[in-house]
C-alpha positions as CSV (number, residue, x, y, z in Angstrom):
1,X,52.2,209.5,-105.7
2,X,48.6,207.5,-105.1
3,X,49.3,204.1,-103.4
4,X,47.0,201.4,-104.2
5,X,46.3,198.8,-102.1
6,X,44.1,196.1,-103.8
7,X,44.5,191.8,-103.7
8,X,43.0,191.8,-106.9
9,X,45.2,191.8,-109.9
10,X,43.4,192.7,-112.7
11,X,41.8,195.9,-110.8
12,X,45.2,196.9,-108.7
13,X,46.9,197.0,-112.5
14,X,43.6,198.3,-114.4
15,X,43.6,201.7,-111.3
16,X,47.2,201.9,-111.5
17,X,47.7,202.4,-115.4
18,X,44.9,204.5,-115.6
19,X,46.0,207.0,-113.2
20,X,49.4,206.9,-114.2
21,X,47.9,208.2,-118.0
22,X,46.1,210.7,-116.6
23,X,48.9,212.2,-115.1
24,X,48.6,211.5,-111.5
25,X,51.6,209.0,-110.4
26,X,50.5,205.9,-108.8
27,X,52.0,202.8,-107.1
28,X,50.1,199.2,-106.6
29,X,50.3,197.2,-103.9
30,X,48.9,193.6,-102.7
31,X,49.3,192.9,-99.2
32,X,49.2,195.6,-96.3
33,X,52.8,194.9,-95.0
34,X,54.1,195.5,-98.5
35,X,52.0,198.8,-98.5
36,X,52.9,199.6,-94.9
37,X,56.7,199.7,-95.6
38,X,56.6,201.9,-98.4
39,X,54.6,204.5,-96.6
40,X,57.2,204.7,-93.9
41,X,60.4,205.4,-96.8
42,X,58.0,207.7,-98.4
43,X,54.1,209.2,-97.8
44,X,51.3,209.0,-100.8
45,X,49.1,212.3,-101.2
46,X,46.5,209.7,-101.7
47,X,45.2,205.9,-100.5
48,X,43.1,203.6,-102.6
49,X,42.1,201.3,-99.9
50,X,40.2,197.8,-100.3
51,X,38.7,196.6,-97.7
52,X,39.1,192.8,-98.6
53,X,42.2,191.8,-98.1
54,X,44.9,189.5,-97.1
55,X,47.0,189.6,-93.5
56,X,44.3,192.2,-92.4
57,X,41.4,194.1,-93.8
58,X,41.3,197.5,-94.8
59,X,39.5,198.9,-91.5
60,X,42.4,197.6,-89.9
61,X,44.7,199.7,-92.3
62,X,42.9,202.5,-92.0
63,X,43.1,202.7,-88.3
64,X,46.7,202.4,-88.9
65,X,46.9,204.8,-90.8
66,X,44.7,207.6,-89.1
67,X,46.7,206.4,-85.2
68,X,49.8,207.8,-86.9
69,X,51.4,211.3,-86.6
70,X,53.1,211.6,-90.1
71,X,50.1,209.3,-91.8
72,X,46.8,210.7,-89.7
73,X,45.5,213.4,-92.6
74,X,46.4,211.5,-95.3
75,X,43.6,211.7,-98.0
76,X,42.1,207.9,-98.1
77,X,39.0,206.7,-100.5
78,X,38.1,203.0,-100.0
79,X,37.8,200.5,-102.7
80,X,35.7,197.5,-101.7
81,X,32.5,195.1,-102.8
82,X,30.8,195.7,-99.9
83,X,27.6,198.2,-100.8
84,X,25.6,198.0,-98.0
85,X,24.5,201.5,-96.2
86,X,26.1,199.6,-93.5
87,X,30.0,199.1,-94.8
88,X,29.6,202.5,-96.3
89,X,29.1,204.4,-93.0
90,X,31.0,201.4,-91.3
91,X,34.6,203.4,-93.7
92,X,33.3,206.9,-93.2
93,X,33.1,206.4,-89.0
94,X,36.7,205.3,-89.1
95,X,37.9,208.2,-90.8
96,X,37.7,207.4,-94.6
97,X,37.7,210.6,-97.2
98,X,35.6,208.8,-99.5
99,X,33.5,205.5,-100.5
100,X,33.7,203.5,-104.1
101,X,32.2,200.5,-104.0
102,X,32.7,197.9,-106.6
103,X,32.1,197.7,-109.9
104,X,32.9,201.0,-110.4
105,X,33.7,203.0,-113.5
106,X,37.0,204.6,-114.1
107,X,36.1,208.1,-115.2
108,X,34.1,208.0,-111.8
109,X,37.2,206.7,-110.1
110,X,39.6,209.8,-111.8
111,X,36.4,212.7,-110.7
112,X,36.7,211.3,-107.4
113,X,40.6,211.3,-106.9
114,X,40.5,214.6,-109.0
115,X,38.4,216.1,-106.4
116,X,39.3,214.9,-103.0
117,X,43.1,216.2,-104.3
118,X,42.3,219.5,-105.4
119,X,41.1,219.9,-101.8
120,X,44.5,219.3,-100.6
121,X,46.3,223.0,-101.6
122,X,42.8,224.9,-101.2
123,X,43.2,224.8,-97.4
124,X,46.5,226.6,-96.9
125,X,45.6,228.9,-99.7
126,X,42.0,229.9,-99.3
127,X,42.6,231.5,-95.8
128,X,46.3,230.7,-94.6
129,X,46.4,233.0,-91.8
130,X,42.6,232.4,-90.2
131,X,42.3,231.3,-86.8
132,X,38.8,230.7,-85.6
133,X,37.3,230.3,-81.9
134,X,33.9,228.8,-80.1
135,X,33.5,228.6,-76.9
136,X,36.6,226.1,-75.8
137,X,37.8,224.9,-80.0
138,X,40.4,226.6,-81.5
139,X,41.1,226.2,-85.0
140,X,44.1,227.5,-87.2
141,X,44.1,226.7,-90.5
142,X,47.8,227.4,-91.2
143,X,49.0,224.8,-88.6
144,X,45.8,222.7,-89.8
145,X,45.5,222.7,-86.0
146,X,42.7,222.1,-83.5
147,X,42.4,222.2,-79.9
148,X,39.4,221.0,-77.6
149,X,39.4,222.7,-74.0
150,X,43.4,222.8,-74.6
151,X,43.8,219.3,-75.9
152,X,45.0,218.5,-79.4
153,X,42.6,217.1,-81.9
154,X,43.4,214.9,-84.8
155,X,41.0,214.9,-87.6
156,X,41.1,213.8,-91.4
157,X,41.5,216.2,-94.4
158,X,37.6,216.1,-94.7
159,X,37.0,216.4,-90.8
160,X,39.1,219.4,-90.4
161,X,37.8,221.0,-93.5
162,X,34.0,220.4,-92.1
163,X,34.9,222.0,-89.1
164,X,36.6,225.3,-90.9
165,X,33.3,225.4,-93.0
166,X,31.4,225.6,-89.8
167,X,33.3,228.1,-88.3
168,X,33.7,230.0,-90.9
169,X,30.3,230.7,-90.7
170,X,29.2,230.9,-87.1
171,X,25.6,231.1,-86.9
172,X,24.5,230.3,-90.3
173,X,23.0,226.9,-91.1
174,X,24.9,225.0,-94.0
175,X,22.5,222.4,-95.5
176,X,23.8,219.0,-96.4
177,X,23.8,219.9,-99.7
178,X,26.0,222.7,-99.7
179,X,28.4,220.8,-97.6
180,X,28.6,217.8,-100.1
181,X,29.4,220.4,-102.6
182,X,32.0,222.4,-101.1
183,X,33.6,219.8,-99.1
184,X,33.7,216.8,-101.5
185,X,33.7,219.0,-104.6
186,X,31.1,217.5,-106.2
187,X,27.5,215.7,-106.0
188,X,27.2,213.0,-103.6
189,X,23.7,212.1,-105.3
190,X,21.8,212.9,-102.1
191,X,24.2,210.5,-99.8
192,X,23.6,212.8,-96.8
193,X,24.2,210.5,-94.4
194,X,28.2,210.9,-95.4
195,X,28.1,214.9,-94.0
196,X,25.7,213.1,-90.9
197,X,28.4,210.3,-90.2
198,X,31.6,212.8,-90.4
199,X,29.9,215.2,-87.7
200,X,29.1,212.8,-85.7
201,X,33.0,211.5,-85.7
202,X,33.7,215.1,-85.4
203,X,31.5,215.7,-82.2
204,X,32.9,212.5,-80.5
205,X,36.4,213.5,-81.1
206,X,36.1,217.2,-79.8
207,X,34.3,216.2,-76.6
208,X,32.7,218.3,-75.0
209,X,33.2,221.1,-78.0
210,X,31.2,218.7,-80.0
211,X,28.0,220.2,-78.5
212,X,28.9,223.2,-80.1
213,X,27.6,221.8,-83.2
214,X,24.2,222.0,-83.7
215,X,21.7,220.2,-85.5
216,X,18.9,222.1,-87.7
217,X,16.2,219.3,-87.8
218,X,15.5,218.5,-91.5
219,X,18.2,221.3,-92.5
220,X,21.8,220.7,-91.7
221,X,24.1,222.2,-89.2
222,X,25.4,225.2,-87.7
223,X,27.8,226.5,-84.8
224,X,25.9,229.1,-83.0
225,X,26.6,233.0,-83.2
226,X,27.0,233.6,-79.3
227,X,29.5,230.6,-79.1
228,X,32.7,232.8,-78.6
């Protein structure tokens, strides 16, 4: 089930019918304390978040949403009128999947959700049994697990799948590009600065691990080789 939370009308029941005819279940909703209570009798496997909105704005429910233990990897994609580069890395810092700002099309709307959910199952099934180590991180993909010089990390779907990708390949350098494509699924139109604003979350929560990740001027990113 996608939850929906838009103040609008006419775009809350436009998203909802259209996902619910192509198959993929979904639930509007207009304020956040309506939304709110029905995540706690039952979680979405995805959020379509506004960011305008009544009682509090969608940052707001976001950080809710990413401070809990049952809600903190849900899949999220904001929603809002805001376009500036700004608002867009404003969502990503605090921990957004995704960025749709308004108008926006619905076919582009259904590639997006399509994508960020077939990301869901690929990360217990691609490598269900790898465990990966750098220095002080620990990573296990089976627990979707990571620890920081023996503290627990939280991260997003798309933070923690990042950080697989990177250790994963320990000493090669992943270019933006390729990240875009195998993390999001599909082409960001050169919006690099989404993979440059999620490793920068991901170095500030991992602490002093964050240093592990490196950054290949003009390139992209690597963790180093000899960082075992």
């Amino acid at each position: 089930m996608i939850y929906v939370l838009e103040d609008d009308r006419s775009i809350r029941e436009l998203v909802v019918y259209t996902l619910n005819n192509t198959g993929m279940p979904a639930r509007g909703f207009e304020k956040p304390s309506e939304f709110k209570k029905a995540v706690k009798e039952k979680l979405p496997s995805l959020v379509l978040l506004d960011i305008m909105l009544p009682e509090e704005d969608g940052l707001q429910v976001l950080h809710y949403l990413r401070s809990g233990n049952d809600t903190g990897n849900l899949p999220v994609i904001m929603l809002t009128a805001k376009s500036t580069e700004y608002d867009r890395v404003l969502g990503l810092d605090n921990g957004a999947d995704d960025y749709i700002p308004k108008p926006f099309g619905m076919m582009e709307l259904i590639a997006r959700v399509k994508a960020l959910l077939r990301r869901i199952p690929r990360e217990n099934t691609e490598c269900e049994d790898c465990e990966y180590k750098a220095g002080d991180l620990r990573v296990s993909v089976s627990k979707h697990s990571v620890t920081a010089a023996g503290e627990a990390v939280i991260l997003t779907l798309k933070e923690f799948e990042l950080l697989v990708m990177l250790m994963k390949h320990k000493g090669k350098v992943l270019t933006r590009d390729r990240i875009l494509n195998e993390i999001w699924g599909y082409d960001f139109d050169g919006e690099s600065r989404t993979v440059d604003v999620h490793i920068r979350t991901l170095r500030r929560k991992l602490g002093d691990c964050g240093n592990l990740i490196e950054t290949v001027r003009g390139i992209g990113y690597k963790i180093p080789e000899d960082a075992i």
